[in-house]
C-alpha positions as CSV (number, residue, x, y, z in Angstrom):
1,X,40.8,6.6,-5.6
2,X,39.3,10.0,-7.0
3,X,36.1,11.3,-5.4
4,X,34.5,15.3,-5.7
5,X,35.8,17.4,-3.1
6,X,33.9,20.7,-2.5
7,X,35.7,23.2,-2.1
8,X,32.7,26.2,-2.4
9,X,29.2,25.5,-3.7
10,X,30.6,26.1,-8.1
11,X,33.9,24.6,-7.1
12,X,33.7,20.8,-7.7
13,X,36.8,19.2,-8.4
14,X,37.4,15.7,-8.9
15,X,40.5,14.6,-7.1
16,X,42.6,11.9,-5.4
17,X,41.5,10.9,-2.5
18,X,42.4,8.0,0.8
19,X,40.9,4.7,-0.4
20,X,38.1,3.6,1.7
21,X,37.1,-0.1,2.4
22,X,34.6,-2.5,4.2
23,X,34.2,-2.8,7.3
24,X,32.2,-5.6,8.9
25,X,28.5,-5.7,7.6
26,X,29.6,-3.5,5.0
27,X,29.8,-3.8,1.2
28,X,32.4,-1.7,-1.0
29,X,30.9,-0.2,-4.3
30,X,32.7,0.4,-7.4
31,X,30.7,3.4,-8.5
32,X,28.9,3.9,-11.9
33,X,26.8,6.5,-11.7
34,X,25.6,8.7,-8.4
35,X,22.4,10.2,-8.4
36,X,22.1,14.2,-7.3
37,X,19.9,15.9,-4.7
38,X,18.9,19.2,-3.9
39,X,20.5,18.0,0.0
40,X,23.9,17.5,-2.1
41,X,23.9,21.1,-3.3
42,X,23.0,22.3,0.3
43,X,26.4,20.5,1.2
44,X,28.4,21.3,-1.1
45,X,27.5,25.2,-0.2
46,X,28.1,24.3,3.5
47,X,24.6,24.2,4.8
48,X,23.8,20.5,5.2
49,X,26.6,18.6,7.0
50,X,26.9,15.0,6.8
51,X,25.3,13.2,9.8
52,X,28.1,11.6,12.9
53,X,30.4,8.9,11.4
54,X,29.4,9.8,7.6
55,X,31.5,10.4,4.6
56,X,32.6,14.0,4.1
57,X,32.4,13.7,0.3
58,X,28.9,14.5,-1.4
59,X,26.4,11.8,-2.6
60,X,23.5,10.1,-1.5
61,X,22.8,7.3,-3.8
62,X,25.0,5.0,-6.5
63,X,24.8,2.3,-8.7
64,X,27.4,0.0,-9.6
65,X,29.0,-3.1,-9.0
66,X,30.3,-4.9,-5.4
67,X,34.1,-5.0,-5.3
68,X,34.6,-6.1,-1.6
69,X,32.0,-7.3,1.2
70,X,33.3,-6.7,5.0
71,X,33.3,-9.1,7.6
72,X,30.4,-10.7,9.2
73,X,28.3,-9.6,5.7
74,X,26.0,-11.5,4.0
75,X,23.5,-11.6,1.2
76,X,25.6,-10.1,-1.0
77,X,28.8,-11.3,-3.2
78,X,32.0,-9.9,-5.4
79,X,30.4,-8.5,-8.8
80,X,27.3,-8.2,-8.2
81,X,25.1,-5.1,-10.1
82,X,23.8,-3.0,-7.1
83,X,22.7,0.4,-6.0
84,X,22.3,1.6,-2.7
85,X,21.3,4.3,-0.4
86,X,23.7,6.0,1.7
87,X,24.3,8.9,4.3
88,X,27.6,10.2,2.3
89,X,30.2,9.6,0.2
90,X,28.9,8.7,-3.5
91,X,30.5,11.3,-5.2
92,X,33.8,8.7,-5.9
93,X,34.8,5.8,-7.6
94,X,34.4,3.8,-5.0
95,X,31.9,4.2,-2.1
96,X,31.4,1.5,1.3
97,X,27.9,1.5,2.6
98,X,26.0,-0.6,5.4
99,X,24.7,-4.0,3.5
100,X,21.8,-3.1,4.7
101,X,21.0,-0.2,2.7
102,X,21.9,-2.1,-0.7
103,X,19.6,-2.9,-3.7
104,X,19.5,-4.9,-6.8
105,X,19.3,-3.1,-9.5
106,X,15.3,-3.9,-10.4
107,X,14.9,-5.8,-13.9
108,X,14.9,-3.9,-17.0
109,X,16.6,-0.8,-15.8
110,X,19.9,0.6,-17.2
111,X,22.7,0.4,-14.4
112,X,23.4,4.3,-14.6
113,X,19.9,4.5,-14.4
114,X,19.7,2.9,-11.3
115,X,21.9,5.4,-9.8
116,X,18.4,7.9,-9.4
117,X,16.3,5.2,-7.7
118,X,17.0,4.6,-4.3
119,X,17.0,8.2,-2.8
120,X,13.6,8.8,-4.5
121,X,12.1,5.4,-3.8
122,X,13.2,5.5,0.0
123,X,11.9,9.0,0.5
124,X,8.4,8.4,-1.4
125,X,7.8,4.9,0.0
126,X,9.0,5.6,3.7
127,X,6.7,8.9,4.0
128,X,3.8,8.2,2.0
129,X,3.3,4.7,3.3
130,X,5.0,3.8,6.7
131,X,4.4,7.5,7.6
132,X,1.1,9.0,6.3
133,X,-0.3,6.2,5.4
134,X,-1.3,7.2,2.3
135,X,-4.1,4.4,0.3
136,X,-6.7,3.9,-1.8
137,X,-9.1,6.3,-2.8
138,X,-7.2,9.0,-1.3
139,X,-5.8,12.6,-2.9
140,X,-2.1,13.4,-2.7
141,X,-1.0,16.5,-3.4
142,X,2.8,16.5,-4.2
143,X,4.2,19.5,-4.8
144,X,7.2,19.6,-7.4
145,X,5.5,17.3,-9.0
146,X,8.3,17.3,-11.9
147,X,11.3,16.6,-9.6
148,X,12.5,13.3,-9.3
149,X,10.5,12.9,-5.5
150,X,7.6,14.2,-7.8
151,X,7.9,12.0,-10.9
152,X,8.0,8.6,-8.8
153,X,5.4,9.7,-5.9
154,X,2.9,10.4,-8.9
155,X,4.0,6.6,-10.0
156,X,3.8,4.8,-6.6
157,X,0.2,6.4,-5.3
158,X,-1.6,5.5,-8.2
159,X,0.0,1.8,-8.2
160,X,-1.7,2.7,-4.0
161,X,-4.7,3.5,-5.6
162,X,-4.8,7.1,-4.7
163,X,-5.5,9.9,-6.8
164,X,-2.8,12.7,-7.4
165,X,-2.7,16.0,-7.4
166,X,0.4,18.2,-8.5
167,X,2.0,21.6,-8.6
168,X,4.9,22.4,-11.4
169,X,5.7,25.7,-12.7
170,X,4.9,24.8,-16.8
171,X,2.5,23.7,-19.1
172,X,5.4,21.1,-19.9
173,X,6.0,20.0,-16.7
174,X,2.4,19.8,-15.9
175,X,1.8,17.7,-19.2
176,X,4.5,15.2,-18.2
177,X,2.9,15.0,-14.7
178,X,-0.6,14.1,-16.0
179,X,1.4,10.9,-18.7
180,X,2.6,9.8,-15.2
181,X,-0.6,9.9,-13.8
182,X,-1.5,12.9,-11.9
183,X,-5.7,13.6,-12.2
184,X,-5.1,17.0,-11.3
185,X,-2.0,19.5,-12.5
186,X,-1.4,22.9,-10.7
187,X,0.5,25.8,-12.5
188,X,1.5,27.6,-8.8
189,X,2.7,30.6,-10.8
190,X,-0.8,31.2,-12.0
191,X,-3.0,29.2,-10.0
192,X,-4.4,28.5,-6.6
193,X,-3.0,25.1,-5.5
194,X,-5.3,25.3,-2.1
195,X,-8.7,26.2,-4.2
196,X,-8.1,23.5,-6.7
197,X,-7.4,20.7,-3.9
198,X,-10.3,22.2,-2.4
199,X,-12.8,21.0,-5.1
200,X,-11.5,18.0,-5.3
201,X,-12.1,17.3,-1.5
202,X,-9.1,18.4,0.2
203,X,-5.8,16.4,0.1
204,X,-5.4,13.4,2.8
205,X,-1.6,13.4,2.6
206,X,0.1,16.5,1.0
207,X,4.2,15.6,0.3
208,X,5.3,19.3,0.9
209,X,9.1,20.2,0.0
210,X,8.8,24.1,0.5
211,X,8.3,24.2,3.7
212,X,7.7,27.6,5.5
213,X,6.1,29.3,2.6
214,X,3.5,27.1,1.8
215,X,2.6,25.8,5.8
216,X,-0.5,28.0,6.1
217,X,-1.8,26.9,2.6
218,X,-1.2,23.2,2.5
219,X,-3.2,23.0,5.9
220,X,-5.9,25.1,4.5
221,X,-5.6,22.3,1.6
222,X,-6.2,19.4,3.8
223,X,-8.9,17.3,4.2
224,X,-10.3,16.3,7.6
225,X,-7.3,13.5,9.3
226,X,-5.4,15.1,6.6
227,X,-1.3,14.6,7.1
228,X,0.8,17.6,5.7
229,X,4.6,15.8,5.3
230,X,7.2,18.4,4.9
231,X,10.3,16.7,3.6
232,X,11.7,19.8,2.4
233,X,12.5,24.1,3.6
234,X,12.8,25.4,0.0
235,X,10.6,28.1,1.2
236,X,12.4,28.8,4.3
237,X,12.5,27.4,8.1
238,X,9.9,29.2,10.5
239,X,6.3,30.1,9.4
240,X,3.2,30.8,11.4
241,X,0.7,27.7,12.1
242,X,-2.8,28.2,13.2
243,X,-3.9,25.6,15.5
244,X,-7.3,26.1,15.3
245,X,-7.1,25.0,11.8
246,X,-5.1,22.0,12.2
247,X,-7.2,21.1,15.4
248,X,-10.7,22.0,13.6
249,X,-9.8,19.1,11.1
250,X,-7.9,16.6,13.2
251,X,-5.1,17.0,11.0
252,X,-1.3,16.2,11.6
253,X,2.0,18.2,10.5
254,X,4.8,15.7,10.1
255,X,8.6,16.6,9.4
256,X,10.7,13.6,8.4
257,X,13.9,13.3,6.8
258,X,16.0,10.0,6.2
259,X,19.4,10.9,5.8
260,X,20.0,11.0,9.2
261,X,18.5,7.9,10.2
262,X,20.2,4.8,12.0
263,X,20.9,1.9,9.8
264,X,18.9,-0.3,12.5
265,X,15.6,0.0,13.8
266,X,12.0,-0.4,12.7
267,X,12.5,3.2,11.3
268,X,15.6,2.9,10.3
269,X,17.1,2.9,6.4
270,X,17.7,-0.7,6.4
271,X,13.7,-1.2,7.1
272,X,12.9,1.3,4.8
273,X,15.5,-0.3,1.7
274,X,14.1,-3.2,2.6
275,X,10.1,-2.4,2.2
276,X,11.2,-0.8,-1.0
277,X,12.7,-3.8,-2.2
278,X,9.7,-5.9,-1.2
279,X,7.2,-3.4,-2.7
280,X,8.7,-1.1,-5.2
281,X,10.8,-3.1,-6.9
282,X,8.3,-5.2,-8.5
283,X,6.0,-2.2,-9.8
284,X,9.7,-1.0,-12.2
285,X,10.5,-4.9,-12.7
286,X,7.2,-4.7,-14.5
287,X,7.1,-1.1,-15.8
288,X,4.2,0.3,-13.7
289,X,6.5,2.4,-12.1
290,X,9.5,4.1,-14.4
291,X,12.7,5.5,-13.3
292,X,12.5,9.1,-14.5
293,X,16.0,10.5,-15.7
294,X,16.4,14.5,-17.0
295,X,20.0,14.8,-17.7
296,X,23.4,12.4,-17.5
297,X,26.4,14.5,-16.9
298,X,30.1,12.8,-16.2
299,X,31.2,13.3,-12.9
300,X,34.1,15.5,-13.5
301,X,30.9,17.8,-14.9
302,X,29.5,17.7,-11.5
303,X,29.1,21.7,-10.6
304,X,27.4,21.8,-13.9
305,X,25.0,19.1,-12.8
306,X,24.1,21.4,-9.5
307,X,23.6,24.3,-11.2
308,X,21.0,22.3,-13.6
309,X,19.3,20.6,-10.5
310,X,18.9,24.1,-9.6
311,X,17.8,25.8,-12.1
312,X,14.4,24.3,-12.1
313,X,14.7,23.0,-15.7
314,X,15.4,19.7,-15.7
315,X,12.7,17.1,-14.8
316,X,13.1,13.9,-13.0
317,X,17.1,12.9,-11.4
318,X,20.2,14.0,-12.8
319,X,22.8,11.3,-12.9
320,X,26.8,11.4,-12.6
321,X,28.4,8.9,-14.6
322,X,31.9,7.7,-13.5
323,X,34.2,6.3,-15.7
């Protein structure tokens, strides 16, 4: 089969590589589209290694259709439309993945479309909801609002109930962000995110994906019982946290990530596919919620597609398309 194979951060190639197959409780994939992530371009430039037992090849998430099943699988059956979440690997033509962390494709949505939904759905539902615990009435503040994260977090907390606040870095993007949903749309080049939030209330959950640079801020930002989720170090690894602060409002600083997660477990990725399937899934079958797509780039186009997820300019996923 062919697959990406990274050999520096711009050089993408698509090659042949050893065919891969199912092993017991395992589906094999024959890959669509693959969605990108920012945590793809931190491994294809050698900073993000895949987790123990992963593919080496870049991808997180795929759509496409079920050409083997392992073993000891069930639920799922030759030729079926899928997508699924995964730890490695989607970056090829084919792709095996842990049954567990497969989808349908929800009703109504293009199959290379699909390809952007799981990583985004996963991340949003399992830290907003089984992590903050993030409801009606209450203000998020997301920042990136734009990104793909950003598009569908906007989405899914107002299906909550909650309000939204966002940060973006363009009238455009901050336009888009308020036809999604958001009450309240920050410019951060220009404006104070933490003053803004502040006349609002103060956030109860802030989805933070810069990390270091914005710590002091987002807890000046929260409300009291407030939760501060940093799924994200854009801004860099170590920053300074005041304790009186966090302490003075009862508030919680929470670092999550999923990649690395066990299959298993009531925290692992098969509980969290499977919430999102249970919850999610309806709110696109429906249209409440939208999969959110900026650019569609053939695979073979791939270093392109980083250096466009980079950028900053496109907003919502980019999607691969194979074949």
């Amino acid at each position: 089969m062919r697959a990406i194979v990274a050999e520096a951060a711009d050089q993408l190639t698509w090659q042949e590589v050893p065919d891969v197959a199912p092993g017991p409780g395992e589906v094999l994939i024959r890959v669509a589209a693959a969605g990108v992530n920012r945590a793809d371009l931190l491994q294809a430039a050698g900073l993000y290694p895949p987790p123990p037992g992963a593919s080496a090849t870049i991808g997180l998430e795929v759509a496409g259709a079920i050409e083997a099943v392992g073993d000891d699988t069930t639920g799922w059956v030759v030729g079926e439309q899928v997508c699924a979440l995964l730890a490695g690997g989607g970056y090829a033509e084919f792709v095996v993945v842990p049954a567990a962390q497969v989808l349908p494709i929800p009703a109504g949505v293009d199959p290379v479309d699909a390809a952007g939904l799981p990583e985004v759905a996963c991340t949003v539902w399992s830290n907003l909801v089984q992590t903050a615990g993030l409801g009606e009435g209450q203000l998020m503040l997301v920042h990136g609002g734009a990104s793909g994260v950003g598009s569908h977090a906007i989405q899914v907390a107002r299906q909550l109930g909650a309000w939204v606040a966002v940060t973006a870095g363009s009238a455009e993007k901050l336009d888009f962000c308020r036809e999604l949903g958001a009450e309240i749309a920050i410019n951060y080049r220009d404006e104070d995110f933490v003053e803004r939030v502040r006349d609002a209330g103060g956030a109860d959950v802030i989805l933070d994906i810069m990390g270091a640079a914005y710590l002091d801020r987002n807890v000046d930002a929260l409300a009291a019982d407030g939760r501060l989720v940093v799924i994200g170090m854009q801004g860099g690894v170590k920053g300074e946290l005041n304790l009186g602060k966090l302490i003075g409002k009862r508030a919680r600083v929470i670092g999550t990530a999923l990649r690395g997660r066990p299959v298993d477990g009531p925290h692992g990725k098969g509980a969290v596919v499977a919430a999102v399937a249970e919850h999610v899934w309806p709110m696109i079958a429906d249209g409440r919620v939208r999969p959110v797509i900026g650019a569609r780039l053939p695979i073979e186009r791939a270093a392109e597609a980083h250096r466009l997820l980079s950028s900053g300019e496109v907003t919502g996923k980019v999607v691969l398309t194979v074949g």
